[in-house]
C-alpha positions, 0 to 999 in steps of 0.5 A: 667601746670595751671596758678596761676592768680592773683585772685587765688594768691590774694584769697589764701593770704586772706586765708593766713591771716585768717591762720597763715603761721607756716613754714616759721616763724623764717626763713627770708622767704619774706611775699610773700613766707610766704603767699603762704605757708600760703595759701597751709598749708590752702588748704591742711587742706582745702582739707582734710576736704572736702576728708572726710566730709561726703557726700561731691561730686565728684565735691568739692573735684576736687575743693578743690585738684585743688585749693591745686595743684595751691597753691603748684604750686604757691611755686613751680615756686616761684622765691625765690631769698634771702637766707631765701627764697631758704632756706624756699622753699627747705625745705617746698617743702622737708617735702611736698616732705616726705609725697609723694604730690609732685609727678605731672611732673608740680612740677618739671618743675614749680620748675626748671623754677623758678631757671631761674629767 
């Protein structure tokens, strides 16, 4: 399962701030969780963009499909702890879940894990 550092954490918060975390709004999410859904509603954008602008490589787009699967995987294996935290997580990973992207074995085992802590 790959590893969200810190640096990767802390760049998808910055993106995070550029984009308006939407989802968790009104939820009584913590910032934490805001920020990564933030951050994985920017890659996903961020990673449609690069799939079809045209003349983008091989190279960006497993770029940009790695650094939207750590995004999700960040949320994943987020210990949402509060009620608006399990509440905002269950069902940002549900409509994730509808379109069919949350299909690889580390979701779940990330998932799981953060249901230990």
């Amino acid at each position: 399962m790959p590893e969200v550092t810190r640096r990767t954490l802390l760049a998808f918060t910055a993106v995070a701030s550029v984009v308006e975390p939407t989802f968790a709004e009104g939820e009584g999410a913590s910032p934490e969780l805001r920020a990564l859904i933030g951050a994985h509603e920017a890659t996903y954008v961020g990673l449609h963009r690069v799939v079809h602008q045209a003349g983008s490589s091989s190279h960006e787009r497993k770029t940009a499909d790695r650094i939207e699967q750590e995004s999700l995987l960040a949320i994943c294996s987020y210990p949402a702890i509060s009620r608006g935290d399990r509440r905002a997580k269950a069902d940002y990973l549900l409509t994730i879940e509808a379109r069919g992207e949350l299909d690889l074995e580390e979701h779940m085992q990330a998932i799981l894990h953060s249901m230990k802590h």
